[in-house]
C-alpha positions as CSV (number, residue, x, y, z in Angstrom):
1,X,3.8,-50.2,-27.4
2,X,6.0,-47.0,-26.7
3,X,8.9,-47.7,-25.1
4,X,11.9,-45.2,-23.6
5,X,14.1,-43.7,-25.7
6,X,17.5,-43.5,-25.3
7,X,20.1,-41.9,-27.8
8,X,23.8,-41.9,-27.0
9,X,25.2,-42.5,-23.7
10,X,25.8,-40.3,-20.8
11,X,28.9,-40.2,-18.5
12,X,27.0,-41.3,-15.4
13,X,25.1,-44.3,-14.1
14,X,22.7,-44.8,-11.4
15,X,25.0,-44.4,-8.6
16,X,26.5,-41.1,-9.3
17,X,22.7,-40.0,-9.4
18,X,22.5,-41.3,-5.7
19,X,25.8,-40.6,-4.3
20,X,24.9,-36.6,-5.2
21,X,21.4,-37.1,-3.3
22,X,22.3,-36.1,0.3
23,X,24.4,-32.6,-1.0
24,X,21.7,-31.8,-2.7
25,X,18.9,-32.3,-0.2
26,X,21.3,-30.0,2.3
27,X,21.3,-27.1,-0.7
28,X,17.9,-27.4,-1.1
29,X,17.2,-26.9,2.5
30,X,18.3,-23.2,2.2
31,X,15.8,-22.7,-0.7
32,X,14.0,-19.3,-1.0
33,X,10.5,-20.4,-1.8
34,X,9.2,-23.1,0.1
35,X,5.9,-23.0,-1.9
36,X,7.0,-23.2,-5.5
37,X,3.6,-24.0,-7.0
38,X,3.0,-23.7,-10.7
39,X,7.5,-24.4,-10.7
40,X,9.7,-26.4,-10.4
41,X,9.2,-29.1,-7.3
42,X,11.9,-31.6,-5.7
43,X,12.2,-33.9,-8.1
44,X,13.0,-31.6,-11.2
45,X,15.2,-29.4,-9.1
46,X,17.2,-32.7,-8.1
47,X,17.6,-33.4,-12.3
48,X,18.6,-29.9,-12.8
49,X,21.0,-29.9,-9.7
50,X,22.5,-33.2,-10.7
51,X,22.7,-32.3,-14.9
52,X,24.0,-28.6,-14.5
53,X,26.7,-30.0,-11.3
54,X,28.0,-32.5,-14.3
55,X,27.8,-30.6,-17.2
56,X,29.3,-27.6,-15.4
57,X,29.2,-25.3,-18.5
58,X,30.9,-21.8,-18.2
59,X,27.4,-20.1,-19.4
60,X,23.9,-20.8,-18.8
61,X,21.0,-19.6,-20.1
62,X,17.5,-19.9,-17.9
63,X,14.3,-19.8,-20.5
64,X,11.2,-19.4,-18.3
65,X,12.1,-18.1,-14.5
66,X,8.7,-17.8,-12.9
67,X,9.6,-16.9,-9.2
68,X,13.1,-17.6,-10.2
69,X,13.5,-20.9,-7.3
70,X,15.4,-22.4,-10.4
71,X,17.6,-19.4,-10.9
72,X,18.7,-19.7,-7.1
73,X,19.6,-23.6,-7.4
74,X,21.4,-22.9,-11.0
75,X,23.5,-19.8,-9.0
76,X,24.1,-22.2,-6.4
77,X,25.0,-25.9,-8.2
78,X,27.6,-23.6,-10.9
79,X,28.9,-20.2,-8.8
80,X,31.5,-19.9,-11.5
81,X,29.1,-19.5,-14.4
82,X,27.4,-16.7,-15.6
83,X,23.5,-16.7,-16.2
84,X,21.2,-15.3,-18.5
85,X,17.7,-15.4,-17.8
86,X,14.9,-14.9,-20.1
87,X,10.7,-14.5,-19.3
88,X,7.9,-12.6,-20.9
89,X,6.7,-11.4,-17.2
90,X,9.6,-10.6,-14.9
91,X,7.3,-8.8,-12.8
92,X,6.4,-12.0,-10.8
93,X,9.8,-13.0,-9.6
94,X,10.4,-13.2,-5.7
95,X,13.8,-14.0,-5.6
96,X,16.3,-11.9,-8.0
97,X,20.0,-13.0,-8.5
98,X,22.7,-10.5,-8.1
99,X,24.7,-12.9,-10.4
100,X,22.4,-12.8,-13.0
101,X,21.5,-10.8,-16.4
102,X,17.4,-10.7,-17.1
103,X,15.6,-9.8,-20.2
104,X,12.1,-10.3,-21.8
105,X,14.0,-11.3,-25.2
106,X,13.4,-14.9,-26.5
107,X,16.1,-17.2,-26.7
108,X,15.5,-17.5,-30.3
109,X,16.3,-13.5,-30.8
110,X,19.4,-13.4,-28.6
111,X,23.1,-13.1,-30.2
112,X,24.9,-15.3,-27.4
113,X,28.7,-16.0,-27.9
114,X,30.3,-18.9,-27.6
115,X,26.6,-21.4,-28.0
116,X,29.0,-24.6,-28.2
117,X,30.2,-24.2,-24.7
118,X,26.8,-22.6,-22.9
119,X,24.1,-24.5,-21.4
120,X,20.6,-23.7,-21.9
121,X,17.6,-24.5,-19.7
122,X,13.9,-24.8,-21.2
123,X,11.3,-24.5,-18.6
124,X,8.8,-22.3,-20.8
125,X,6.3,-24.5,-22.4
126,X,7.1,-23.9,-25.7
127,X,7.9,-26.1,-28.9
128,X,10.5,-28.3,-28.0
129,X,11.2,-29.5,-31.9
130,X,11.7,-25.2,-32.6
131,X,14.3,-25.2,-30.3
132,X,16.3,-27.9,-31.6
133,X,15.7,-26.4,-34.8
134,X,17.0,-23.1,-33.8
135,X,19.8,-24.4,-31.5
136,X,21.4,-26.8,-34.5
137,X,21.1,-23.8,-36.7
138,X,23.0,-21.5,-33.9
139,X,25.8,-23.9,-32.6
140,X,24.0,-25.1,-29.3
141,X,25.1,-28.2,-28.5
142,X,23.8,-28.6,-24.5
143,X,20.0,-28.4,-24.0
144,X,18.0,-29.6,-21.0
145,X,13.7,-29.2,-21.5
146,X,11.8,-29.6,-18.3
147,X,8.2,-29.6,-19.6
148,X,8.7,-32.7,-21.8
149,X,5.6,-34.4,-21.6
150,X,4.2,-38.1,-22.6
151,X,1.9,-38.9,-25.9
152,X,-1.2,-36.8,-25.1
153,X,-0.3,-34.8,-22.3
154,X,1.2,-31.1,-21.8
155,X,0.8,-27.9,-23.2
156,X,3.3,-28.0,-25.5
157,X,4.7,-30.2,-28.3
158,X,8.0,-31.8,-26.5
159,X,11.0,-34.0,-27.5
160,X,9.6,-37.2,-25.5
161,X,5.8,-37.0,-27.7
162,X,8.1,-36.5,-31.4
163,X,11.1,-39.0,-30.8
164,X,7.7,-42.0,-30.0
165,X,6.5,-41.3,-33.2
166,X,7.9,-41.5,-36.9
167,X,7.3,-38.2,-38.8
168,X,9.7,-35.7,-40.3
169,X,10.4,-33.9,-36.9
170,X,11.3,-37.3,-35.5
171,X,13.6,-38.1,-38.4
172,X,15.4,-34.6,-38.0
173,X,15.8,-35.3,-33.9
174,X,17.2,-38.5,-34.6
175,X,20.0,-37.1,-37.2
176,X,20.6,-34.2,-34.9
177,X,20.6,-35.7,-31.7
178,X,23.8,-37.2,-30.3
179,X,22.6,-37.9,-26.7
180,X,19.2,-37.7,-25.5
181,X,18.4,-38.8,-21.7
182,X,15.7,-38.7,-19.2
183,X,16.7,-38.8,-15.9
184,X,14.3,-40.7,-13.9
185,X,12.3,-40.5,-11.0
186,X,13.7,-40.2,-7.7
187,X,10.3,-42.6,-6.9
188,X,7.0,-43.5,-8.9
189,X,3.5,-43.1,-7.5
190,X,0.6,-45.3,-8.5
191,X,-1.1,-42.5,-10.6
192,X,0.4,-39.7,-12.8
193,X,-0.4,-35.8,-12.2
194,X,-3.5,-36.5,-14.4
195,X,-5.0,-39.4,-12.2
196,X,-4.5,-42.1,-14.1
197,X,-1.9,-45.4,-14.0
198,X,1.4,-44.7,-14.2
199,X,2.5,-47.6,-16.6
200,X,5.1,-48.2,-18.9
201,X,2.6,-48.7,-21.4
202,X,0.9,-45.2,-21.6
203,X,4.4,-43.6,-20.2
204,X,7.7,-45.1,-20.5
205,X,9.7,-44.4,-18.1
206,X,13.3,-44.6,-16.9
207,X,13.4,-47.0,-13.9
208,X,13.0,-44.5,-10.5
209,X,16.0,-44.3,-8.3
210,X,14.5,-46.1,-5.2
211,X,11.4,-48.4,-6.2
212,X,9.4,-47.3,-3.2
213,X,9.8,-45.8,-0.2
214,X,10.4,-48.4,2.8
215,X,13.8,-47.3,4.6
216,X,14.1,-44.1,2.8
217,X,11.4,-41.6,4.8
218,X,14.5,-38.9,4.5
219,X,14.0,-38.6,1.2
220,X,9.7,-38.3,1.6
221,X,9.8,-34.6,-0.4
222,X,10.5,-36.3,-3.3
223,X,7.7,-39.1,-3.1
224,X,5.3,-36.1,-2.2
225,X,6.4,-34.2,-4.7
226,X,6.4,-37.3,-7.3
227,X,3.4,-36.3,-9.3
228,X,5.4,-33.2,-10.7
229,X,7.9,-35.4,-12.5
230,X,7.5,-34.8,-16.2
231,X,10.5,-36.7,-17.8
232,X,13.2,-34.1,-17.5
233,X,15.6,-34.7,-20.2
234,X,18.9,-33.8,-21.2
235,X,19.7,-33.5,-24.7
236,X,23.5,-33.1,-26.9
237,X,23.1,-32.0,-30.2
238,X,25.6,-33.5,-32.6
């Protein structure tokens, strides 16, 4: 039976996670793009609001900007840092940062300074397990990958599928990996974004911040917006 991994030990519990729900719900208000299909919904901009806020890394670099709803919130949560961001097709962005540098480059080609003390962001579908790789080979220590999707889901190999198994990729995470987290739901629906049971047997998951939603309608974006939660994790390299 699979099971949640946890690796290390973050600097926050459960109640920090709360106790920054209400600041960010008044941010998100003032979001650009109300309907962020095919991006980032409530729940994973909550993660990334909360993770960047406490991390609060001088440098950040955004892999996979689609209408760029992420690149506002990251602007927002760390004004002082400055922000790379990196997609194949800037053509279909809707809201540009004046803060921020863009180019079509991978992350894998760039020559970035300082990788010990910048943060980077992976929402771009691609092989989590590479970018470990290439970020313990660089000096990357602080990675967060948004599309990291359960055993036999997704569209992309991700850290949650390797670390469940035992092969040589999960044996390199392991030796590399100093802290590797999930944050969890804000709540859990019935089903999963593919229709079936959401149960810890099929995918392990953190326990959600409120188990339902009696006495908490203020908070009903995120149990809408539920289905989009795909295990958002943060990850220190050693």
């Amino acid at each position: 039976m699979s099971k949640v991994v946890k690796i290390g030990k973050v600097s926050w519990d459960s109640g920090d996670i709360k106790s920054n729900l209400n600041d960010f719900m008044k941010l998100y208000e003032k979001r650009p793009i109300i309907n962020n299909g095919g991006g980032m919904g409530t729940p994973h901009c909550f993660a990334t609001y909360f993770l960047m806020k406490s991390l609060n890394k001088p440098f950040i670099v955004e892999s996979g900007i689609w209408k760029g709803q992420s690149t506002w919130l990251i602007e927002n949560t760390c004004p002082s840092a400055k922000l790379l961001c990196i997609d194949p097709n800037l053509n279909q962005i809707t809201y540009i940062s004046k803060k921020a540098t863009y180019t079509t480059t991978d992350w894998g080609k760039l020559n970035i300074k300082n990788p010990e003390e910048t943060l980077c962001f992976f929402d771009d579908h691609q092989n989590a397990v590479e970018r470990i790789k290439g970020a313990v080979k660089r000096g990357f220590k602080h990675l967060i990958f948004e599309d990291n999707y359960p055993v036999g889901q997704g569209d992309c190999v991700s850290l949650k599928q390797t670390l469940d198994k035992n092969t040589d990729d999960t044996k390199f995470l392991r030796e590399h990996i100093e802290i590797y987290y999930e944050f969890p739901p804000v709540f859990k629906q019935e089903k999963t974004r593919w229709g079936d049971d959401w149960n810890d047997s099929n995918y392990p998951t953190t326990e959600p911040i409120f188990q339902d939603l009696k006495g908490n309608e203020k908070y009903r974006e995120f149990y809408d917006d539920a289905l989009g939660y795909t295990w958002i994790a943060y990850v220190k390299l050693r």
